[in-house]
C-alpha positions as CSV (number, residue, x, y, z in Angstrom):
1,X,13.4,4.9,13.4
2,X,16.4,2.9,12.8
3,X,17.7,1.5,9.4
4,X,16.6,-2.1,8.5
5,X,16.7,-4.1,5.4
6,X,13.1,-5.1,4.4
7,X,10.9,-7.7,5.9
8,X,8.9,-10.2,4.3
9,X,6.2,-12.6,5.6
10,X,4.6,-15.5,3.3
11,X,3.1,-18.6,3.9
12,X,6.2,-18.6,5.9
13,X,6.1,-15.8,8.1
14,X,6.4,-16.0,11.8
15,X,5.7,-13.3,14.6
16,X,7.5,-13.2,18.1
17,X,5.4,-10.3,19.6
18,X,4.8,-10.2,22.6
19,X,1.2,-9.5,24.3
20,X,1.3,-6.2,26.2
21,X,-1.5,-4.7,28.7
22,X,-2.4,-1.7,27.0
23,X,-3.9,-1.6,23.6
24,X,-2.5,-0.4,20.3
25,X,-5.1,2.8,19.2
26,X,-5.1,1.9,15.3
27,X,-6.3,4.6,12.7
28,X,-7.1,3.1,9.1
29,X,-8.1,4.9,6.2
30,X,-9.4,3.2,3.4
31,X,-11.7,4.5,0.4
32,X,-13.5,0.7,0.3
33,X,-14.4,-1.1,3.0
34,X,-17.3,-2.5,4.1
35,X,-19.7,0.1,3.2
36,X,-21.0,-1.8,-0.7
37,X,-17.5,-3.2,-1.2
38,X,-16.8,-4.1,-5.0
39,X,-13.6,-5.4,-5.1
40,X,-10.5,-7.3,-3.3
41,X,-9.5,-4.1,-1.9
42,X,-12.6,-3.9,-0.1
43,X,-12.1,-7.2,0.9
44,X,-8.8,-7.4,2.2
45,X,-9.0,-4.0,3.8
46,X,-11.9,-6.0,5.7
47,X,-9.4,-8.8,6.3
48,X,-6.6,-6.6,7.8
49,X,-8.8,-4.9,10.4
50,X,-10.2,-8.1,11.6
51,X,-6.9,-9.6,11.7
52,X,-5.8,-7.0,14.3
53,X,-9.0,-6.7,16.0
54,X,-8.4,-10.5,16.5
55,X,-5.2,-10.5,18.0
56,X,-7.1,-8.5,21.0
57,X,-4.3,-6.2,21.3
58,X,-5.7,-3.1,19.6
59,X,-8.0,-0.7,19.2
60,X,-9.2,0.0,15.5
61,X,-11.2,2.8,13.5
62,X,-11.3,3.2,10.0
63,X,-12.4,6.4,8.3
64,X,-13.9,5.1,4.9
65,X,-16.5,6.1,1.9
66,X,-19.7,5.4,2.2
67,X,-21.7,5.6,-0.9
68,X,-25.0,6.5,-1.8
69,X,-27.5,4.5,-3.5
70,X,-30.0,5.6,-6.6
71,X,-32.5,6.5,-4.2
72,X,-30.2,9.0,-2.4
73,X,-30.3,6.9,0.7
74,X,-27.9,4.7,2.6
75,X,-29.8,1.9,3.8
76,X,-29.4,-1.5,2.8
77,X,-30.8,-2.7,-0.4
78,X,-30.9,-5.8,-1.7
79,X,-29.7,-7.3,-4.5
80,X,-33.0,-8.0,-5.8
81,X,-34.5,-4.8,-5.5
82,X,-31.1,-2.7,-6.4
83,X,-28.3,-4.1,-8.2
84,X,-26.3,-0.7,-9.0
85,X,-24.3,-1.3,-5.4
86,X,-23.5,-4.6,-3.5
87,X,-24.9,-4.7,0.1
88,X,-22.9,-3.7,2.9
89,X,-20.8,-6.5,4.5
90,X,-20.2,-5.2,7.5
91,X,-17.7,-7.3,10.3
92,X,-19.7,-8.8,13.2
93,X,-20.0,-12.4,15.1
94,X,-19.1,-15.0,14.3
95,X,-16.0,-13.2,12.9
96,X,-15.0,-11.3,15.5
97,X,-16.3,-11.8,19.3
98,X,-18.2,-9.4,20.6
99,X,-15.6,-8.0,22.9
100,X,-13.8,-7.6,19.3
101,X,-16.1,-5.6,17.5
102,X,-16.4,-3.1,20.7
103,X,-13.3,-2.2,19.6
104,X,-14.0,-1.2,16.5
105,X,-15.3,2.1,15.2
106,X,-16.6,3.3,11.3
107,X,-16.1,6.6,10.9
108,X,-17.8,7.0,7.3
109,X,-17.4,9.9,4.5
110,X,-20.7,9.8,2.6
111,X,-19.8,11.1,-0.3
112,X,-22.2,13.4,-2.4
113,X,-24.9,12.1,-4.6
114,X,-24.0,11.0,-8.3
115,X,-20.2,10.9,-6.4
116,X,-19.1,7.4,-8.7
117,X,-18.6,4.0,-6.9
118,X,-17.1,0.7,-8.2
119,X,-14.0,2.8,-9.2
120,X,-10.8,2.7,-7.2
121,X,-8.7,5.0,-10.0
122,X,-8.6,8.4,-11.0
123,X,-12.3,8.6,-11.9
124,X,-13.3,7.2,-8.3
125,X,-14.6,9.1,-5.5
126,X,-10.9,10.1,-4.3
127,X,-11.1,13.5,-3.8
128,X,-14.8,13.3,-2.2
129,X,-13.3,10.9,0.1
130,X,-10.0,13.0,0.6
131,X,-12.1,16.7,1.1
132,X,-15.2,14.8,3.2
133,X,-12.6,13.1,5.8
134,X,-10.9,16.2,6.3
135,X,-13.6,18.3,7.0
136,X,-15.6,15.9,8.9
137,X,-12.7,14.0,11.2
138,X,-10.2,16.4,12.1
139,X,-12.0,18.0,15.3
140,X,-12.2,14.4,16.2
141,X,-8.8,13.1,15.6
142,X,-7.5,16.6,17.3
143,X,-9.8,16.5,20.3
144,X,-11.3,13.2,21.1
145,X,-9.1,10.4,20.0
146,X,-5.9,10.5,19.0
147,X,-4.5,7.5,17.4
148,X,-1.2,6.1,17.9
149,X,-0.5,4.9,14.6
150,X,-2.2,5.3,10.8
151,X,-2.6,2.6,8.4
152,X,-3.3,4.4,5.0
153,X,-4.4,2.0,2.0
154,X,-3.7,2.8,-1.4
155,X,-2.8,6.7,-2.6
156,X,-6.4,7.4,-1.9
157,X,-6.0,6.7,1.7
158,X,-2.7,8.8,1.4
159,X,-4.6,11.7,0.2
160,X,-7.0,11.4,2.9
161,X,-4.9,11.4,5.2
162,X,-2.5,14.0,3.9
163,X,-6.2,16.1,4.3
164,X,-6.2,15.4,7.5
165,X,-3.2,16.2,8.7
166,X,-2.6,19.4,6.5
167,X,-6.3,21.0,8.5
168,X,-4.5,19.7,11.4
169,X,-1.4,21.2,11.2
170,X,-2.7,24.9,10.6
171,X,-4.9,24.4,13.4
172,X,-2.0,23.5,15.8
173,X,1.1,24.6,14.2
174,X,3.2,22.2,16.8
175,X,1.5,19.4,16.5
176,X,3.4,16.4,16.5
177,X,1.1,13.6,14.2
178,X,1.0,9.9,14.7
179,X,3.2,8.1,12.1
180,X,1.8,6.5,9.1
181,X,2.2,3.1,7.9
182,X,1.5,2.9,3.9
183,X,-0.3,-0.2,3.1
184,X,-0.1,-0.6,-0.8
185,X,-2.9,-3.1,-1.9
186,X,-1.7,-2.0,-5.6
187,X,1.1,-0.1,-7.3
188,X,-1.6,1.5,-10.0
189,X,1.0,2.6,-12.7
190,X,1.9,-1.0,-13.5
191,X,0.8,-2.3,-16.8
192,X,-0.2,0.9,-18.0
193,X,1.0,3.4,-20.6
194,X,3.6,6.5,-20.0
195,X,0.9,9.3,-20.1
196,X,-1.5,7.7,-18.0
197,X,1.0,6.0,-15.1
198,X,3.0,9.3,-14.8
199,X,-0.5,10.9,-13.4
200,X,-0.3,7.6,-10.9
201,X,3.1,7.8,-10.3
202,X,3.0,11.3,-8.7
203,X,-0.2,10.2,-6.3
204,X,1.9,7.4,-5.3
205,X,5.0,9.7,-4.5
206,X,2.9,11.7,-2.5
207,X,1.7,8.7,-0.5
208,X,4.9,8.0,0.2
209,X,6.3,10.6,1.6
210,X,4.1,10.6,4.5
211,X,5.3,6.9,5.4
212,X,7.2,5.7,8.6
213,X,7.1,2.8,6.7
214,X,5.5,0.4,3.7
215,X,4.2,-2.7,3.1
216,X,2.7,-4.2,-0.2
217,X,1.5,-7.7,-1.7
218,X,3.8,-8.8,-4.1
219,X,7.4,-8.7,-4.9
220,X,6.6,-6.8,-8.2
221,X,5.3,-4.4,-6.5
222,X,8.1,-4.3,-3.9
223,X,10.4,-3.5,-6.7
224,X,8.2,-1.0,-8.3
225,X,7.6,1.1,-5.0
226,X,11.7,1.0,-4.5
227,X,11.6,3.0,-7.7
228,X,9.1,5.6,-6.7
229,X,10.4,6.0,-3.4
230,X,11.1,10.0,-3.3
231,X,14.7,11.2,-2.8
232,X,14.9,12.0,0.8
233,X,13.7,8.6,1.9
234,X,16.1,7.0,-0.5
235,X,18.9,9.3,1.1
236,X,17.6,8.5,4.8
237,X,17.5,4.9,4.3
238,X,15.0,4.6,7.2
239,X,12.0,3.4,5.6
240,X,12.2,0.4,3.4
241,X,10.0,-1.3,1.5
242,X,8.2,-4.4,3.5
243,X,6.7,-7.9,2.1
244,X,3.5,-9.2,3.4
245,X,1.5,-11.6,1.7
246,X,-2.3,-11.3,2.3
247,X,-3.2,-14.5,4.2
248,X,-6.7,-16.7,2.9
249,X,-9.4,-14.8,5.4
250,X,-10.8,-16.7,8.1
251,X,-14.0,-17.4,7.4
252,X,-13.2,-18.9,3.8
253,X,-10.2,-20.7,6.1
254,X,-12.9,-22.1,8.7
255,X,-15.3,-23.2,5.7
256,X,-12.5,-24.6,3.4
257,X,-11.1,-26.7,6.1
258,X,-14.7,-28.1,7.4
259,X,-15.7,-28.6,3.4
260,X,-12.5,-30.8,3.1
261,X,-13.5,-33.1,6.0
262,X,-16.9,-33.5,4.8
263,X,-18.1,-32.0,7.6
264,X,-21.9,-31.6,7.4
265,X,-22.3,-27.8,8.3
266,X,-19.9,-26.7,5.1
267,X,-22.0,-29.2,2.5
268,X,-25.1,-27.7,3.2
269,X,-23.3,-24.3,3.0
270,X,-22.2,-24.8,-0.1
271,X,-25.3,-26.3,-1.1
272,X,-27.3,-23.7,-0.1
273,X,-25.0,-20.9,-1.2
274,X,-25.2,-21.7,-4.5
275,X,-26.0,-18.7,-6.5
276,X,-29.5,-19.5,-8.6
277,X,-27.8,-18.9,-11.6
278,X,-25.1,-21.6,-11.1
279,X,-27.9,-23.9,-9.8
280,X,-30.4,-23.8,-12.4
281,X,-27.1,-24.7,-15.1
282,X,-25.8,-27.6,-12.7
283,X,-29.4,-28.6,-11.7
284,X,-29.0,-31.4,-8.9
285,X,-25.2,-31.9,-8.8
286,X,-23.6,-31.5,-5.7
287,X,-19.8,-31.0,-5.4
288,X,-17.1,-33.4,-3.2
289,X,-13.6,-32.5,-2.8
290,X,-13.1,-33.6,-6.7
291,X,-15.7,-34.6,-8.2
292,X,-18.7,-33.5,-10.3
293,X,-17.0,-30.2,-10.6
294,X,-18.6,-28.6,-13.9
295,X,-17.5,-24.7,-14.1
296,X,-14.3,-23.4,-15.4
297,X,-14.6,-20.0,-13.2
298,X,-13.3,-16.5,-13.7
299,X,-14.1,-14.4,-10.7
300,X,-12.5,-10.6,-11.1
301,X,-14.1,-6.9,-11.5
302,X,-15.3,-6.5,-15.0
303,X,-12.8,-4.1,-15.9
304,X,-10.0,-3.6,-18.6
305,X,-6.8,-4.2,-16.2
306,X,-8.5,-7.5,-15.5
307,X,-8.5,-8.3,-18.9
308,X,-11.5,-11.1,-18.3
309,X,-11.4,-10.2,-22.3
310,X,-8.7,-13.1,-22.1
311,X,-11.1,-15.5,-20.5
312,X,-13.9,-15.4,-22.7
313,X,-11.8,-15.2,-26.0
314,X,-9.9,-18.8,-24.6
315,X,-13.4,-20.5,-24.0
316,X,-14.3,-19.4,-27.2
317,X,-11.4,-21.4,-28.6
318,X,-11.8,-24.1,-25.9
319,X,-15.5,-25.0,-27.2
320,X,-14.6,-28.4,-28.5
321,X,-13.2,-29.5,-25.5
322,X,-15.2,-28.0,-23.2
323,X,-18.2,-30.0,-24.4
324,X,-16.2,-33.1,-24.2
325,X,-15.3,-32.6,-20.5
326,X,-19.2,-31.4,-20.3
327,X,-18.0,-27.8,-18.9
328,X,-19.7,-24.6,-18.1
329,X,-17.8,-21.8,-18.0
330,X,-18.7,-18.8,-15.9
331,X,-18.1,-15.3,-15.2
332,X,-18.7,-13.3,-11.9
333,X,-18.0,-10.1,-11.0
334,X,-19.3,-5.9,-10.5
335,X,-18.6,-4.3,-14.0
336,X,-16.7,-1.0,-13.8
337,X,-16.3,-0.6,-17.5
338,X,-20.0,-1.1,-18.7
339,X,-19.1,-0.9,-22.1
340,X,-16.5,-3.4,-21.7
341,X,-18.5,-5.6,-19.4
342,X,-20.8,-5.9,-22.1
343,X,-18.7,-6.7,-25.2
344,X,-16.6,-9.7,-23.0
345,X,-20.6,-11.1,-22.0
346,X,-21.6,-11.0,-25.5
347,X,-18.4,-13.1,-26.4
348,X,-18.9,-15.3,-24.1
349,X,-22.9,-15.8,-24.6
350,X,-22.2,-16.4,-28.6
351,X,-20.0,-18.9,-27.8
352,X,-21.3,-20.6,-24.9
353,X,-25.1,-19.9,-24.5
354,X,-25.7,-22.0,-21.3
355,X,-22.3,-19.6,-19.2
356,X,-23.7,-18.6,-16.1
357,X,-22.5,-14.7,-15.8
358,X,-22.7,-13.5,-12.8
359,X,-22.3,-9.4,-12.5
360,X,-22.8,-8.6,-8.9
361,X,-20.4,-8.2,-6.0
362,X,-20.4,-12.3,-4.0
363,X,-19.9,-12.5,-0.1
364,X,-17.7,-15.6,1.0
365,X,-20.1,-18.5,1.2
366,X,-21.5,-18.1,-2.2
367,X,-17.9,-17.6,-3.8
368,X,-16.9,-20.7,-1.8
369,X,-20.2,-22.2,-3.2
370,X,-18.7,-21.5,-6.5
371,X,-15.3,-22.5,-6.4
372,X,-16.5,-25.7,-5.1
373,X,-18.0,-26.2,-8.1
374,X,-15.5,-25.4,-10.3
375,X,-12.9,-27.7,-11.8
376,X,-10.4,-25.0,-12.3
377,X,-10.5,-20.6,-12.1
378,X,-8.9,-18.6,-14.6
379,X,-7.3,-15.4,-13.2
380,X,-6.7,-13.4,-16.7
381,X,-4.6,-10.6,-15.1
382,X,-1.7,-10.1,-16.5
383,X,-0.5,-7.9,-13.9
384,X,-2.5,-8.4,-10.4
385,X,-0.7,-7.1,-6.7
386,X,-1.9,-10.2,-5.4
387,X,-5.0,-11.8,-7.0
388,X,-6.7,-13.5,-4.0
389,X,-9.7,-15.4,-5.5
390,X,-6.6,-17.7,-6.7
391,X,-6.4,-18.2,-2.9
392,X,-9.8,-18.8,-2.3
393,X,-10.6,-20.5,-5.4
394,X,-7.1,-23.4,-4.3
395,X,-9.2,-23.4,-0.6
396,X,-11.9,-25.0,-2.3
397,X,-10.3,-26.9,-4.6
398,X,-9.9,-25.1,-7.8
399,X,-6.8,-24.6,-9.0
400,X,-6.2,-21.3,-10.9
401,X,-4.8,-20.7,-14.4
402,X,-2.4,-17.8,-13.6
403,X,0.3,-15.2,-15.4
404,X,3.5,-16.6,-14.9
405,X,4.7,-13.3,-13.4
406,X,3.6,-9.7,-11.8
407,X,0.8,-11.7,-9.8
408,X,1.5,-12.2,-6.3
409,X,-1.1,-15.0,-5.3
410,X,1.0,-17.1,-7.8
411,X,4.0,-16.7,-4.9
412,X,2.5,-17.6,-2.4
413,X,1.0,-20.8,-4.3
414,X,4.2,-21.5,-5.9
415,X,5.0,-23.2,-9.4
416,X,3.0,-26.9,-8.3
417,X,0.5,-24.6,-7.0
418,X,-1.6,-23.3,-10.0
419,X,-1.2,-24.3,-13.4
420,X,1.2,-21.4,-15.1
421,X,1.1,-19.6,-18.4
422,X,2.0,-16.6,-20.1
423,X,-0.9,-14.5,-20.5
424,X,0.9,-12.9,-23.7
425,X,0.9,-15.7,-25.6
426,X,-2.0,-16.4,-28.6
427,X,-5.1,-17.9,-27.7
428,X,-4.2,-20.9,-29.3
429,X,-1.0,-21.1,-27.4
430,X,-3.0,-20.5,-24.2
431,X,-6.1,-23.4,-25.0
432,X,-3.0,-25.9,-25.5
433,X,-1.6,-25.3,-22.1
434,X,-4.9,-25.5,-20.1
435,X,-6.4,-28.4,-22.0
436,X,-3.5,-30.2,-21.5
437,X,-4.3,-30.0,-17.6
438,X,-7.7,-30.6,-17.7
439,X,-7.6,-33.8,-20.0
440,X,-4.8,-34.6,-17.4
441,X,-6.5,-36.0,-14.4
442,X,-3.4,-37.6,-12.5
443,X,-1.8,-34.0,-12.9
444,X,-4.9,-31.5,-12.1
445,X,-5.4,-33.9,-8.9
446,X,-1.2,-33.1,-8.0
447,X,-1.9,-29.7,-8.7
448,X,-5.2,-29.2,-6.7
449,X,-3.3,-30.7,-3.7
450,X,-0.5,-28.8,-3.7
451,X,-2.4,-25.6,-3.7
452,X,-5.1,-26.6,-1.6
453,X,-1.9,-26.6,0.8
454,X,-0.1,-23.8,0.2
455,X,-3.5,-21.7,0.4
456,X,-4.6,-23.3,3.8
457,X,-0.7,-22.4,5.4
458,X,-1.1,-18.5,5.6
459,X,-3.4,-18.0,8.1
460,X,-5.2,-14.4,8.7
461,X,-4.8,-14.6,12.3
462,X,-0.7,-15.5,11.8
463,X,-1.3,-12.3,8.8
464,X,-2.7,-10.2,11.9
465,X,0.2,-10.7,14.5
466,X,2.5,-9.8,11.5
467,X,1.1,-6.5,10.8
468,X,0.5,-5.8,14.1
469,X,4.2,-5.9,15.0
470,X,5.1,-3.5,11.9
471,X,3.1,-1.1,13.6
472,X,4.1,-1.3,17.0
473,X,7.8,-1.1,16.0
474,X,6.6,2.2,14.6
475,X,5.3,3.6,17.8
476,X,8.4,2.6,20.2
């Protein structure tokens, strides 16, 4: 592979491949997927392979965890019988064409019962995954199909596959092995302390040194995996460090874009979508483009890198106005720090005893159902690779309240895209600078246009032809 200086695609990006007869046979490997996803991982892992499956130039399998459920089973349950693991959102029609999902496989690890879920660091199901996809895939990979190229997500992808290919190598000691794009969702060392992100660092290495070639979400994270690249790829200069931004996903795109034309089919979606916890606090209201918008929304994982902690300690301070505008706020999202999850509810509750929280895992329509409804989202991280409910949440007309660095949703919406702050600053600080938006009609209205724009430019299918290219240029 030749030397290149690194690409990057945004809202942007352009693709000049070309179609070709034969199909491109694409290996992912992915801890979360569609098997009880939990987070944005899961999500845009789901995103990427129906981006390429949609180009209808590849073929795709991913090897991902599947886990199993209080009962020890693996069917279905839902959310109103079992709420310790979202349903399975699985990728069929409409989203893909038929012809498109016969070209996708699952090839699923089950992990081991009381293996932990809702985790994607080191206390997740890594080395299940890593062990289980070994031992179950590599007669498969070696004898069946043999894939021309690997996507690996995340280090716990790289670990899986470094599995893999370690059982494979001692099993055929000339065995020449596919090359390996690395796919970094998130740089997991960022934000955190020495002792802990050195631990991170090292699985990170490791992932790296089985790239061809990398691609992650953010510039932040660009930078930070230029730092960790290990010293013969540095000395090489062959494999660089790539910018793609993850594009709005197209069925949020399709229902955004019919819900901003009025269009019958997306109102009653979004009416019927409505989880009943949202309904029963906005009783008969019914959203437009901008109007009779009643939640301030903060949709992340219930977990301390989130820092929702920073949400609910804001609308505590924001009480006064928040009863003049005749707001609601609310919280959704799967809790991975119980403890945690608990204290920022109980904040939130004390202050604001009619918040809708929300702590389960929301498929598309009924996170478009809330968005709509929101007058603005609050994204709390102060460090997030890419932070795509800011995305979604712009789509639907909700601007987001955003770090004014280390998130990369914020570049693709850009400054007049999302309303700005420093997450670092006091509450007080923070209440100032928000308040002085929403009492701000003229200016929200700017804002909410701007990113409505910039979210609806960055298709998934554009996204798809994108990636598709990085991979093909590894297989030439």
């Amino acid at each position: 592979m030749s030397s290149a200086t690194p690409d990057t695609y945004a809202a942007t990006g352009s693709s000049s491949s070309a179609a070709t007869p034969s199909l491109l046979n694409v290996l992912v490997v992915t801890l979360e997927f569609t098997y009880s996803p939990f987070s944005g991982n899961g999500m845009y892992g789901r995103s990427v392979v129906r981006s390429l499956l949609r180009t209808d130039q590849c073929r795709v399998s991913v090897i991902c965890a599947r886990p199993r459920r209080r009962d020890n089973s693996y069917a279905v349950i839902p959310r109103s019988i079992s709420s310790d693991l979202s349903s399975d959102h699985h990728i069929v029609d409409p989203e893909i064409t038929r012809e498109q999902a016969c070209r996708l496989n699952l090839w699923p690890v089950d992990l081991p019962p009381g293996a932990s879920w809702k985790k994607l660091d080191e206390h997740g199901p890594w080395e299940d995954f890593a062990s289980g996809a070994a031992r179950r895939y590599v007669d498969r990979i070696l004898s069946e199909w043999i894939p021309d190229v690997i996507l690996v997500v995340d280090w716990h992808g790289g670990a899986a596959w470094r599995s893999i290919a370690d059982i494979a190598r001692e099993r055929r000691q000339t065995l020449t092995l596919p090359p390996v794009c690395y796919f970094n969702f998130r740089v997991y060392a960022s934000g955190l302390c020495p002792t802990k992100a050195d631990w991170y660092e090292r699985k990170e290495q490791e992932a790296l040194e089985i790239a061809s070639d990398i691609v992650c979400l953010s510039r932040p994270d660009m930078k930070s995996l230029q730092g960790l690249l290990p010293p013969r790829l540095k000395d090489e200069g062959k494999v660089n460090v790539n910018l793609i931004h993850p594009a709005l996903r197209g069925d949020m795109h399709s229902l955004a874009e019919c819900f901003q034309q009025f269009q019958p089919r997306a109102q009653d979606v979004i009416r019927t979508s409505l989880h009943p916890a949202a309904a029963a606090a906005l009783g008969s209201d019914a959203p437009t483009r901008s109007h009779n918008r009643r939640f301030i929304t903060c949709a992340v994982r219930l977990s301390k890198e989130k820092n929702p902690i920073i949400f609910v300690e804001v609308m505590r301070k924001m009480s006064d106005a928040i009863r003049e505008l005749g707001l609601i706020p609310l919280l959704c999202g799967a809790a991975s720090d119980e403890e945690y999850a608990a204290e920022c509810r109980a904040i939130l509750r004390q202050s604001h005893p009619n918040a809708v929280i929300i702590d389960e895992f929301l498929g598309p329509e009924e996170l478009a159902s809330i968005f709509a409804h929101s007058v603005i989202n609050f994204h709390p991280c102060r460090y997030d690779a890419f932070g795509m409910t800011a995305v979604e949440a712009a789509a639907f007309g909700a601007p987001t309240v955003i770090n004014c660095r280390d998130v990369g949703a914020a570049e693709l919406l850009g400054d007049n895209g999302c309303i700005t702050v420093d997450m670092d600053l006091s509450r007080n600080e923070l209440v100032s600078g928000i308040e002085s938006v929403l009492f701000d009609n003229d200016r929200l209205e700017t804002i909410r246009k701007e990113a409505y724009g910039r979210a609806m430019s960055w298709s998934e299918d554009a996204s798809g032809k994108v990636i598709l290219d990085r991979l093909k240029k590894l297989v030439v």
